[in-house]
C-alpha positions in Angstrom: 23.5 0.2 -2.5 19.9 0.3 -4.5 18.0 3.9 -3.9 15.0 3.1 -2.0 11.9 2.8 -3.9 8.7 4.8 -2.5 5.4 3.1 -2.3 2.4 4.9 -1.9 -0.8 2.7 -0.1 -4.2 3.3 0.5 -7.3 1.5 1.5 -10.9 2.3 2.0 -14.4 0.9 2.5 -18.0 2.1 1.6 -19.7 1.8 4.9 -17.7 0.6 8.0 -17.5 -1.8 7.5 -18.9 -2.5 3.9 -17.1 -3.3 0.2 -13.2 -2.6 0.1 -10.9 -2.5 -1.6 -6.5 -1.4 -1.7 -3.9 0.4 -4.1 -0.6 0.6 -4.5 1.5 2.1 -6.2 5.4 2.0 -6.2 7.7 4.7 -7.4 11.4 5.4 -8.1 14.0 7.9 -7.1 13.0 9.8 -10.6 9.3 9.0 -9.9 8.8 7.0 -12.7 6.1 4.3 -12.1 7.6 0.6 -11.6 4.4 -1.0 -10.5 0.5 -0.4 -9.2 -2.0 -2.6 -8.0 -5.1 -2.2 -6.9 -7.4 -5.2 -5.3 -10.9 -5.5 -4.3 -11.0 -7.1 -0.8 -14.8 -8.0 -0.2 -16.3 -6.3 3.1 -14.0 -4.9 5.7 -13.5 -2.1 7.7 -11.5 0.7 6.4 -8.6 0.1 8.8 -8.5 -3.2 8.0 -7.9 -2.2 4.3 -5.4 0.5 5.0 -3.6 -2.5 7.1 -3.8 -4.7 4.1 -2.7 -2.3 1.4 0.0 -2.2 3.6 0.4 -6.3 3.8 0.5 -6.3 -0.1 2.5 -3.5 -0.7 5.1 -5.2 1.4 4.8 -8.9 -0.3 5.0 -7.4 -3.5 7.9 -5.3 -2.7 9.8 -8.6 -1.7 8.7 -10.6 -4.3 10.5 -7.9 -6.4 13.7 -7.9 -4.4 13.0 -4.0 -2.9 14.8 -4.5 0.2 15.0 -0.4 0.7 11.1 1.2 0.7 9.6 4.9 2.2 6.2 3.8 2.5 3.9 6.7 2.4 0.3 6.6 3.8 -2.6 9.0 4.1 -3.8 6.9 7.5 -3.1 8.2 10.7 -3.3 4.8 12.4 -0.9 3.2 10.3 1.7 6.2 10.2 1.7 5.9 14.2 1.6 2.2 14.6 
């Protein structure tokens, strides 16, 4: 079985809503750096943005063949949703 990789998301906006944007970044068990992204998303709400760092943290992850991730996130929506 593969260690789970951790990904750490975040989104925000200037103004709410106003100009967003996401990043991800996805770790290993050592903490060694595998992969970031970060991704202007045009104007949004900052919960909309956490939700879509989310979104692309998970389609990257897939298209990567993670199957095991610990998702960490500074948003208390997200966290209890």
């Amino acid at each position: 079985m593969r260690e789970a990789v951790s990904v750490f998301i975040d989104g925000a906006s200037v103004g709410n809503p106003g100009p967003a944007g996401i990043g991800v970044v996805f770790l290993d068990a050592h903490g060694t750096t595998l992969a970031q992204l970060y991704k202007y998303i045009g104007d949004t709400t900052n919960n909309v943005a956490e939700y879509l760092a989310l979104v692309y943290a998970l389609q990257e992850a897939l298209a990567r063949g993670w199957m095991a991730l610990t998702v960490r996130t500074d948003s208390e929506l997200l966290a209890k949703q």
